[in-house]
NUDREN-156337 format. One record per residue (C-alpha): residue number from 1; chain; x, y, z. Coordinates in nm, 4 decimals, padded with zeros to 6 digits. Example, Ala and Ser with C-alpha at 12.3 -4.5 7.8 and 13.67 -1.06 7.14 Angstrom:
% NUDREN-156337
loro:dofi:east:north:up
1:A:01.2300:-00.4500:00.7800
2:A:01.3670:-00.1060:00.7140
% end
This chain:
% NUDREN-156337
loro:dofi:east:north:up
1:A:-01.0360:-07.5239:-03.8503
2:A:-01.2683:-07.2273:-03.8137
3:A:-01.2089:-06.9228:-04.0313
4:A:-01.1257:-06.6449:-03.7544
5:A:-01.1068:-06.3560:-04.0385
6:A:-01.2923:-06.0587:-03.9098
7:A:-01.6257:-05.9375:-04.1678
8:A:-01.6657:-05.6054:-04.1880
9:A:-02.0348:-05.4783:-04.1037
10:A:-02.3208:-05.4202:-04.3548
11:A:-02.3040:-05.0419:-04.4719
12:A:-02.5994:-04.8841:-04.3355
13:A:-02.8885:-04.8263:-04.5250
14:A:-03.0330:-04.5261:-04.5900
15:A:-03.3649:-04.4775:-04.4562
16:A:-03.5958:-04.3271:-04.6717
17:A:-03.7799:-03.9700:-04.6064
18:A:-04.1343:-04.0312:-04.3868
19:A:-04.3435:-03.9467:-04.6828
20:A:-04.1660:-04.2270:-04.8794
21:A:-04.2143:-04.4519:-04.5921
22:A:-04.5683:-04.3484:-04.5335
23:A:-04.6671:-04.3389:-04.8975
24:A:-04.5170:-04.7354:-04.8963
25:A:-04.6654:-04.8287:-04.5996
26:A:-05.0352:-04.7280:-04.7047
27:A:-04.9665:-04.8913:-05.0791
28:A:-05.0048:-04.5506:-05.2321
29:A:-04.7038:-04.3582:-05.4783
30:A:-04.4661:-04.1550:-05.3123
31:A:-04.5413:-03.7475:-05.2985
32:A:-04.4190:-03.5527:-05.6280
33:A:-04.2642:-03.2407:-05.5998
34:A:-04.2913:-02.9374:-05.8174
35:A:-04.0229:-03.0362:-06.0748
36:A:-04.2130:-03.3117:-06.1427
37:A:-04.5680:-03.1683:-06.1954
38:A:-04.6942:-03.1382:-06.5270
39:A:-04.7860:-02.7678:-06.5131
40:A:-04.4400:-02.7000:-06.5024
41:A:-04.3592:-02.7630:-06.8581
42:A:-04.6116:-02.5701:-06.9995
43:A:-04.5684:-02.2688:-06.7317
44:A:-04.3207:-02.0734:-07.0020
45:A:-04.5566:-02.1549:-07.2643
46:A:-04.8332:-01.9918:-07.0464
47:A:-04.6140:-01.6478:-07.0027
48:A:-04.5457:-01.6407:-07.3613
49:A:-04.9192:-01.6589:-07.4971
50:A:-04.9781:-01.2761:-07.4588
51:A:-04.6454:-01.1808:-07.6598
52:A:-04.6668:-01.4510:-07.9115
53:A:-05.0261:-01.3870:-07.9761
54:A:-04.9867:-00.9936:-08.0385
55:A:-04.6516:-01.0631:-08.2240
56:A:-04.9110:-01.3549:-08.4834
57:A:-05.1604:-01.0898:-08.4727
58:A:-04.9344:-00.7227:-08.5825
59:A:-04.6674:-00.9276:-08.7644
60:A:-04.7197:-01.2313:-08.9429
61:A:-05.0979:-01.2208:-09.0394
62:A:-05.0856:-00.8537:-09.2115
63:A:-04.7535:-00.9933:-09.3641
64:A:-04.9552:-01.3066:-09.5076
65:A:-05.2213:-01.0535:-09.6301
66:A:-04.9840:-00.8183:-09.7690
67:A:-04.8174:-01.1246:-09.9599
68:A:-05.1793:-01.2209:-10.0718
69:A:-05.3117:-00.8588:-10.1798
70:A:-04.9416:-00.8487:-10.3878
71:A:-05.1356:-01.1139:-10.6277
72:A:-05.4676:-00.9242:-10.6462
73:A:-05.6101:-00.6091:-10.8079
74:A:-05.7358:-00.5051:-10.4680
75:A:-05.8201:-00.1209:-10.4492
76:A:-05.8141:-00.0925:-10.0954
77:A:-06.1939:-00.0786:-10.0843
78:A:-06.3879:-00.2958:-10.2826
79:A:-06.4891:-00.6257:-10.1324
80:A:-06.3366:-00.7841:-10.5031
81:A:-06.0018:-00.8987:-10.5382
82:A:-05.9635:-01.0728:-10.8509
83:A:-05.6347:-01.2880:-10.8797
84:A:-05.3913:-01.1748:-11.1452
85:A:-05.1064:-01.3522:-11.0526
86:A:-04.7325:-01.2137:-11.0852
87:A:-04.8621:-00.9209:-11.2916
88:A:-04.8127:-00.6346:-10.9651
89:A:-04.4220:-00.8013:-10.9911
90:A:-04.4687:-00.7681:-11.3829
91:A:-04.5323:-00.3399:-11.3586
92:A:-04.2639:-00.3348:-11.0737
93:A:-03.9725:-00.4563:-11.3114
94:A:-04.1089:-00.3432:-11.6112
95:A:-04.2035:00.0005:-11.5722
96:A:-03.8686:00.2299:-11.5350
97:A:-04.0610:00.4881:-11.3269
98:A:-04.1855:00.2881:-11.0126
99:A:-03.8090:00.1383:-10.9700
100:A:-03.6062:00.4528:-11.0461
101:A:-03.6748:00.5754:-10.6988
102:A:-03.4125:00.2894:-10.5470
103:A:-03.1427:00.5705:-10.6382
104:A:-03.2825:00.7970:-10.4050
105:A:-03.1462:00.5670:-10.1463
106:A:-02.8286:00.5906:-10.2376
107:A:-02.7800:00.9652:-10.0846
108:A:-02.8973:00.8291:-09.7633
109:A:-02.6181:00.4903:-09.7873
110:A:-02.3995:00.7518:-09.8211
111:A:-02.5213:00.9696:-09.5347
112:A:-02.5501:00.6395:-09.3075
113:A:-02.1961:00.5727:-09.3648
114:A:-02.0792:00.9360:-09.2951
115:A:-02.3118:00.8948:-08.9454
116:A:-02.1169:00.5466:-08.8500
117:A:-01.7822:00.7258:-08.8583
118:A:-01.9182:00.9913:-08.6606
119:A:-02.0619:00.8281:-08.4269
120:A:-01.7702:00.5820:-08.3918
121:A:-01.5147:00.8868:-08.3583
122:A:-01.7029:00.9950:-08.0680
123:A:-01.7593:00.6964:-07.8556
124:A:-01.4163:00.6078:-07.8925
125:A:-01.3086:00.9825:-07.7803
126:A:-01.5651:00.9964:-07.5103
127:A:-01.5090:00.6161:-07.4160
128:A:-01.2265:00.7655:-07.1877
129:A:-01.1905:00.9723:-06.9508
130:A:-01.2735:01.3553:-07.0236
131:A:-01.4159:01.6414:-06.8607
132:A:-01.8087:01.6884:-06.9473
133:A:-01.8655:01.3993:-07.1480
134:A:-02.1542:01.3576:-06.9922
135:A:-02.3103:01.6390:-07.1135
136:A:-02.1648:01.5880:-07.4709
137:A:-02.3284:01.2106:-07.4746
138:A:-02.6224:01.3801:-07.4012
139:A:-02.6086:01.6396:-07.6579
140:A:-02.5265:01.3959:-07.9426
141:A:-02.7587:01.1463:-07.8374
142:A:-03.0669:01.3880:-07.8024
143:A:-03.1587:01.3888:-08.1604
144:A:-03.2858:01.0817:-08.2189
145:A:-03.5417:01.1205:-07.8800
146:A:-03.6523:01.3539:-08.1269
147:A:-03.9972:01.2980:-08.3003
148:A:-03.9338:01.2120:-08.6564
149:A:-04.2402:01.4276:-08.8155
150:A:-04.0901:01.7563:-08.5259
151:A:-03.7363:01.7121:-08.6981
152:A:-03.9095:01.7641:-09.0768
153:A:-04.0849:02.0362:-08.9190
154:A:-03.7983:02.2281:-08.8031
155:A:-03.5585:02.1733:-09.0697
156:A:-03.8338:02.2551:-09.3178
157:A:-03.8154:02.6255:-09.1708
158:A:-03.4308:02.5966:-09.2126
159:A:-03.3703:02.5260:-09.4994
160:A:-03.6347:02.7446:-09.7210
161:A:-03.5794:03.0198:-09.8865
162:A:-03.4606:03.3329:-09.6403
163:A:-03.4449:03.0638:-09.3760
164:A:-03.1770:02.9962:-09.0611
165:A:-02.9805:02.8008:-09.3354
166:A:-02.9328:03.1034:-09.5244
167:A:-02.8817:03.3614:-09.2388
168:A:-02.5953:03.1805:-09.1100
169:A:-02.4103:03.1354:-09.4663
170:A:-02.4530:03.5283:-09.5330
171:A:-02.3116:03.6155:-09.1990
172:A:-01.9768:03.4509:-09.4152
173:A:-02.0201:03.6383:-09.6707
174:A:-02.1610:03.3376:-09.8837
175:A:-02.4735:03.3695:-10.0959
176:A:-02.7742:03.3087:-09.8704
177:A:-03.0175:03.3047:-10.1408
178:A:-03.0687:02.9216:-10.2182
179:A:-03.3444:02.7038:-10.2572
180:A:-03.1651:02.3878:-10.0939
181:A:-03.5066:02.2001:-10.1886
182:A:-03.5564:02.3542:-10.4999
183:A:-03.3825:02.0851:-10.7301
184:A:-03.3180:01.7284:-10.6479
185:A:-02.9272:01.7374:-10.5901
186:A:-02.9374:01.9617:-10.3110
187:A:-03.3064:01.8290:-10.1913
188:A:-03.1868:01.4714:-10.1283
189:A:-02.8304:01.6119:-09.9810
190:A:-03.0329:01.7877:-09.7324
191:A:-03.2598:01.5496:-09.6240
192:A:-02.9677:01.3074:-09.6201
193:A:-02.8049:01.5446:-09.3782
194:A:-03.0837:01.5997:-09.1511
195:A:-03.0638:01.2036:-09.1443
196:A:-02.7154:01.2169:-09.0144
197:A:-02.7849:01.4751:-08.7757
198:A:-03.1138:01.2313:-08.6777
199:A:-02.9697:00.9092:-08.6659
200:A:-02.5833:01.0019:-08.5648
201:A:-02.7135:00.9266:-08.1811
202:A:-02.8330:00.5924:-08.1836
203:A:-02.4669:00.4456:-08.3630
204:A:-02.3104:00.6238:-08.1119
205:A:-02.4941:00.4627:-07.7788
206:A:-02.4393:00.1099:-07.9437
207:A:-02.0900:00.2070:-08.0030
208:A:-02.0398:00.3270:-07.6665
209:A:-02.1514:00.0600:-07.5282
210:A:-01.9778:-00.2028:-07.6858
211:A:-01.6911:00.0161:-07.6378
212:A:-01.7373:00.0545:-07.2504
213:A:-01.7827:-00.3743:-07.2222
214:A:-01.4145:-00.4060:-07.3012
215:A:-01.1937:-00.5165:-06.9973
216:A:-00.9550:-00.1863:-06.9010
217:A:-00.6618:-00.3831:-06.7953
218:A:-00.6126:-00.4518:-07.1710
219:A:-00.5741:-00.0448:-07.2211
220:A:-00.3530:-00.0353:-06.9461
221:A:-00.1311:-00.3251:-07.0542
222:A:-00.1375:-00.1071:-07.3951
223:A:-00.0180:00.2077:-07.2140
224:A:00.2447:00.0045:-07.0751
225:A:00.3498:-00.1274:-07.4258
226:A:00.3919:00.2439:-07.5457
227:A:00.0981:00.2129:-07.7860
228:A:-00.0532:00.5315:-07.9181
229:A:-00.4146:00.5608:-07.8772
230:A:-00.4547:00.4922:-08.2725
231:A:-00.2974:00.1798:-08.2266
232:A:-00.5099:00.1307:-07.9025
233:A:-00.8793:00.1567:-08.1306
234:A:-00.7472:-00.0627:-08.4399
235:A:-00.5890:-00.3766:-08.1943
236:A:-00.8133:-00.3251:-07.9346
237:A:-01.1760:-00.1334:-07.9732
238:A:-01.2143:-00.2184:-08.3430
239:A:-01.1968:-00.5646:-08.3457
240:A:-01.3849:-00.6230:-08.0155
241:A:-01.7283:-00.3802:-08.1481
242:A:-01.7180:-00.6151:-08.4981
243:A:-02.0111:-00.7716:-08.4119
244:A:-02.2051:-00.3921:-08.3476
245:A:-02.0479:-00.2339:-08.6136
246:A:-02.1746:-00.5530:-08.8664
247:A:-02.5483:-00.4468:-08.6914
248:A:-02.5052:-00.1042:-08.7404
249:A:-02.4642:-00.1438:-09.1340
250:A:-02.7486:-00.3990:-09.1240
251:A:-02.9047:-00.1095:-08.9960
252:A:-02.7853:00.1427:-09.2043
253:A:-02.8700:-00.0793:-09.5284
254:A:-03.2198:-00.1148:-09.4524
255:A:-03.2784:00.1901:-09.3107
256:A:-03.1698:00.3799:-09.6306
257:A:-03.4174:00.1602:-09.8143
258:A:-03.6728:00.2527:-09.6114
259:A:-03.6643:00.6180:-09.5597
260:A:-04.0340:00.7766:-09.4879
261:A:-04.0830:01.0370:-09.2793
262:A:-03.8228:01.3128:-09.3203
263:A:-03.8378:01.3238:-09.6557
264:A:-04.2596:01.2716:-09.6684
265:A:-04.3008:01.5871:-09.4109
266:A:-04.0181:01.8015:-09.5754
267:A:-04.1466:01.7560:-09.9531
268:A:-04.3502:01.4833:-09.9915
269:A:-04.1939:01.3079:-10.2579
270:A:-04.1066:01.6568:-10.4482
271:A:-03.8436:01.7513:-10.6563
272:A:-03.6746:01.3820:-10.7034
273:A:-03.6736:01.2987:-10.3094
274:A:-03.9610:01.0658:-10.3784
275:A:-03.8732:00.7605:-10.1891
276:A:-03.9390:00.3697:-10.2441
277:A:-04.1304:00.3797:-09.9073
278:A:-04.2944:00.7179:-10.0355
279:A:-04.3783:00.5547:-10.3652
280:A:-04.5555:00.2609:-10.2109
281:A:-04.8244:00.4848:-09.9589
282:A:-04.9154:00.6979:-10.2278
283:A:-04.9905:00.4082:-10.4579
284:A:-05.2132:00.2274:-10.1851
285:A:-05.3435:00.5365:-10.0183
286:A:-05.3143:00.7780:-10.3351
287:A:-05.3683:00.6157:-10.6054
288:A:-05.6115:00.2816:-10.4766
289:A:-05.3832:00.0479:-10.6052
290:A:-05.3210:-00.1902:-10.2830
291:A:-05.1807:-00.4803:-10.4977
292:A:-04.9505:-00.2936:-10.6483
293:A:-04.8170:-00.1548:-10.3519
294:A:-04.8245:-00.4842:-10.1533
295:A:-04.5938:-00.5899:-10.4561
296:A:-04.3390:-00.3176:-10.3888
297:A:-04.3458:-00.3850:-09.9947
298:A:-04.3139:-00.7681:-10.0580
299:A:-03.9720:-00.6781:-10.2937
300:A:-03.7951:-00.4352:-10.0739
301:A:-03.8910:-00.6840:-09.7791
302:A:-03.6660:-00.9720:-10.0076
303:A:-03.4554:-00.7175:-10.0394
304:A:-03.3493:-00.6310:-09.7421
305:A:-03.3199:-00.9722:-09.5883
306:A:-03.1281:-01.0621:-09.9581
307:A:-02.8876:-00.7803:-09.8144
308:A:-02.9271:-00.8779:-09.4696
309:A:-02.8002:-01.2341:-09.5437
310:A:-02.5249:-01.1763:-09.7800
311:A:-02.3332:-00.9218:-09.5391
312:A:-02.4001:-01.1782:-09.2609
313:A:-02.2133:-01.4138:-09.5258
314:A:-01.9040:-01.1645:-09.6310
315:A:-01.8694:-01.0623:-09.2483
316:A:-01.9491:-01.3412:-09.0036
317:A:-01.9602:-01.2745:-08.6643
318:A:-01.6256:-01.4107:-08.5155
319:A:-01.5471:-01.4538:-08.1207
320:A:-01.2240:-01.2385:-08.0597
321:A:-00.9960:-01.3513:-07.8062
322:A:-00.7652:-01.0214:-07.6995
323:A:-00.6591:-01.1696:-07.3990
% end
């Protein structure tokens, strides 16, 4: 009895592409294409030599010398460095005056966190919609396009003696006859203030546009809801800028540390504005005491990435879901 159940037919083959064909035909490997060559792994690589050999070069080989010179008696001179060991770190901790200046720093933590509200008050006002807030985004973020040693210039003329400063307070009837840098108080709450006015510009952009990345339909399922625009910025804009604001004090931190240049071109250390940053060019440039000084750099480098790390600890960036 014959079995008369149909077969279905081989599935086709598929044929392969004429340069496999040809390639098997003449006994020789099939042609590679681009993915596959070897230069294509290393092509990034190649792009990246330029940046990562000027970033070895400026970065990390003066900050291996500058960790080296921190163990020497190096003058900044001589060809002799003679290795003392941890005695730079010794005079740092031991000697009241060359650490005392850390307080100065203070004024300008304070100033940096008067400058964050600021800035955050206005990008949230000028986040929506009001008439010329182009030009006032303009006008608060002009400052800081500002050269740093220009600013110390200018507010050097206003606040001296007789200066603009003074003119404006006695068209009040209030005593125009102060020397704002003549006494440390008043000196470092200047130059604090000229940081504020400085600085206020660059919080404000990053603000702004964190602010500006949030979706709109969540403001106008807000407006719906009846919320107030209060309750709008602490459900809405404040927790989706956390991860700006936490760079902005990051910022502010180690910026107030390392305040140089208005208070260097305003008074040059003077009158108990004398900065750590001050401190440490005037002992390698000053003084000829490059060790020393590469000390001091070495510490407030720890400690700002000490500070860096424990606020990145209290206040980890979180993903917030407002949807």
């Amino acid at each position: 009895m014959t079995d008369t159940t149909s077969k279905s037919p081989p599935a086709p083959t598929r044929s392969a592409s004429p340069a496999v064909a040809r390639g098997v035909r003449r006994g020789t490997s099939p042609t590679r294409s681009w993915r596959d060559h070897p230069l294509r792994r290393i092509t990034p690589w190649l792009f990246l030599l330029a940046p990562l050999a000027l970033l070895i070069t400026f970065t990390y080989v003066p900050v291996g010398n500058m960790i080296y010179y921190s163990f020497t008696d190096w003058d900044g001179v001589s060809p002799d460095r003679n290795f003392t060991g941890m005695d730079n770190y010794t005079q740092l901790f031991t000697r009241p005056e060359l650490f005392r200046v850390f307080f100065v720093s203070f004024y300008y933590l304070a100033a940096s966190a008067v400058q964050i509200v600021i800035a955050l008050y206005f990008a949230t006002v000028l986040s929506f919609d009001l008439r010329f807030r182009n030009l006032f985004k303009g006008i608060l973020f002009f400052p800081y396009l500002i050269n740093g040693v220009a600013i110390g210039f200018v507010f050097l003329y206003f606040f001296q003696d007789g200066g603009t400063l003074d003119s404006i307070l006695s068209w009040f009837g209030a005593d125009g006859d102060k020397a704002w840098l003549g006494d440390p108080e008043s000196a470092n709450t200047s130059l604090a203030g000229v940081s504020v006015w400085r600085f206020t510009g660059l919080n404000f952009v990053l603000f702004l546009g964190a602010i500006q990345s949030i979706p709109g339909e969540l403001y106008e399922a807000a407006q719906l809801d009846g919320a107030s625009r209060w309750q709008q910025f602490r459900h809405i804009i404040a927790p989706s800028i956390r991860p700006v604001l936490s760079l902005s004090v990051i910022l502010a931190i180690s910026g107030s540390l390392a305040v140089f240049e208005i208070p260097y071109i305003m008074t040059g250390g003077a009158t108990g504005t004398q900065t750590f940053v001050i401190q440490t060019v005037k002992l390698a440039f000053q003084f000829n005491k490059t060790g020393l000084a590469s000390a001091c750099a070495v510490v407030l480098l720890l400690i700002i990435l000490a500070v860096t790390w424990l606020q990145r600890r209290i206040v980890p960036d979180e993903k917030v879901d407002l949807v």
